[in-house]
Steps between C-alpha positions, in 0.01 A plus 500: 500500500213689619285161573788351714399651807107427428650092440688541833265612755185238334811238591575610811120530583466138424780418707253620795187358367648135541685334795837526345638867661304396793728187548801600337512823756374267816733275410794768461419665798482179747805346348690840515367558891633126567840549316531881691467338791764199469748739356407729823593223739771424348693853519378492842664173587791581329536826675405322841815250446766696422401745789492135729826373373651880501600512153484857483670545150201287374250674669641819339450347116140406544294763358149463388528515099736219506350258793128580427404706214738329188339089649176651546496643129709160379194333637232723298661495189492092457096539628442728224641215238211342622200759543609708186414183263180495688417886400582476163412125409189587374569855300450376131398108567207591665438670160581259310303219723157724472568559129479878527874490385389576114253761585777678705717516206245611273364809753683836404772470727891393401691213614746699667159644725444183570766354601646837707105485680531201620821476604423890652231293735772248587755782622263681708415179692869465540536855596259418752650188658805677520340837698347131780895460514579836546240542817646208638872613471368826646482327831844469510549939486275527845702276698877510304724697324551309123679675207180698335648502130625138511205394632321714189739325275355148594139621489607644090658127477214296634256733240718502198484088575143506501461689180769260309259240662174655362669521158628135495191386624282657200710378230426142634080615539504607151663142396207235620192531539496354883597679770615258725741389234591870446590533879714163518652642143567850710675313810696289282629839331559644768696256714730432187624887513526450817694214538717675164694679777641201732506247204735764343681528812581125554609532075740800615677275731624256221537676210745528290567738207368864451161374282379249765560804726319758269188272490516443860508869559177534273308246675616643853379814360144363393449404851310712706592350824863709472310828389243465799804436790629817343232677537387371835882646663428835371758500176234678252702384185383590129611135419212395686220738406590423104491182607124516586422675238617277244314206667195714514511611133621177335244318697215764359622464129463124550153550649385736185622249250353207686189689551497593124593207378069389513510759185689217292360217602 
């Protein structure tokens, strides 16, 4: 693995040679400024009512974490289902579109280097969208009082998203050699795991029988909409973090034998 680091930071590099990080963290920053601020006024106008209207046992239940912090985050996770395509979209189709993809696999490097490299470059850009969303909550420790380790548990959430993100969105790079088809491919992904958690929901409500309930409980679980809310209200479970990491490595095993796959044709 010693070339995985070398594969990593020439990705990462190119990132900042091109628009893309550029936009991507422009784009992450003004949308998360705009969606700070709306979740801002509305704690404010909710506190503002109940003290009007004297509804003091309200007033007492509004805390930060759950009025602010947990929409604001809810907010910035869907964004990144958008702007994490857009990072990644171009990983191993861009290779594949400039025809270096054979000389890549014939330089004395593994797959597994590769693949790990890339997606390497992928995590630190998530890493740093996720440090913009961390200024910006910041704000909210000058001028309030919020919960620091639930508000650390939604940060962990909103990354460990982003990095099952990053490794959905190179399996689908390594598939076409487009990357605009590569990024709808990603979204399309990515909104089906997400929707796995309501759809399963709605399937809970009229089931009947212990196997429709035992495949309903798999596809809740393969959400990660219901591991994220976790998260994001500070319960640190380990049925979450596996939950990431099987995404994450499943995802990477796919991208290997996708990537491989050239070998055989």
């Amino acid at each position: 693995m010693r070339h995985t680091a070398a594969i990593a930071g020439r990705e990462l590099r190119s990132y900042f040679t091109s628009p893309v990080a550029y936009a991507v963290l422009v784009l992450f920053s003004l949308l998360g400024g705009f969606f700070f601020v709306l979740q801002l006024s509305s704690f404010n106008a909710a506190v503002a009512f109940y003290q009007q209207t004297q509804q003091l046992q309200a007033l007492e239940s509004v805390n930060l974490n759950d009025y602010l912090i947990f929409g604001f985050y809810q907010l910035m996770w869907l964004v990144l289902l958008i702007l994490v395509p857009g990072l990644t979209m171009g990983l191993f189709s861009s290779e594949k579109a400039n025809g270096t993809e054979e000389l890549l696999l014939t330089s004395p490097v593994t797959i597994w280097e590769i693949v790990l490299g890339k997606y390497l470059a992928a995590a630190a850009m998530v890493t740093i969208l996720t440090a913009v969303l961390a200024a910006l909550t910041g704000i909210v420790f000058f001028y309030g009082d919020p919960e620091p380790l639930q508000t650390a548990a939604g940060l962990a959430g909103v990354w460990l998203v982003g990095l099952a993100y990053a490794a959905v969105g190179s399996f689908t790079s390594s598939v076409t050699r487009s990357p605009l088809i590569a990024f709808f491919f990603s979204v399309f992904l990515l909104f089906i795991l997400f929707m796995l958690g309501p759809a399963a929901d709605m399937g809970m409500a009229g089931a009947t029988g212990s196997e429709a309930d035992g495949v309903l409980r798999v596809l809740r679980w393969l959400s990660s909409e219901g591991h994220f809310n976790e998260l994001t209200t500070g319960l640190v479970d380990t049925r979450a973090l596996a939950y990431f990491g099987f995404i994450i490595g499943v995802f990477l095993l796919l991208t290997k034998a996708s990537f491989e796959s050239v070998r055989w044709r």
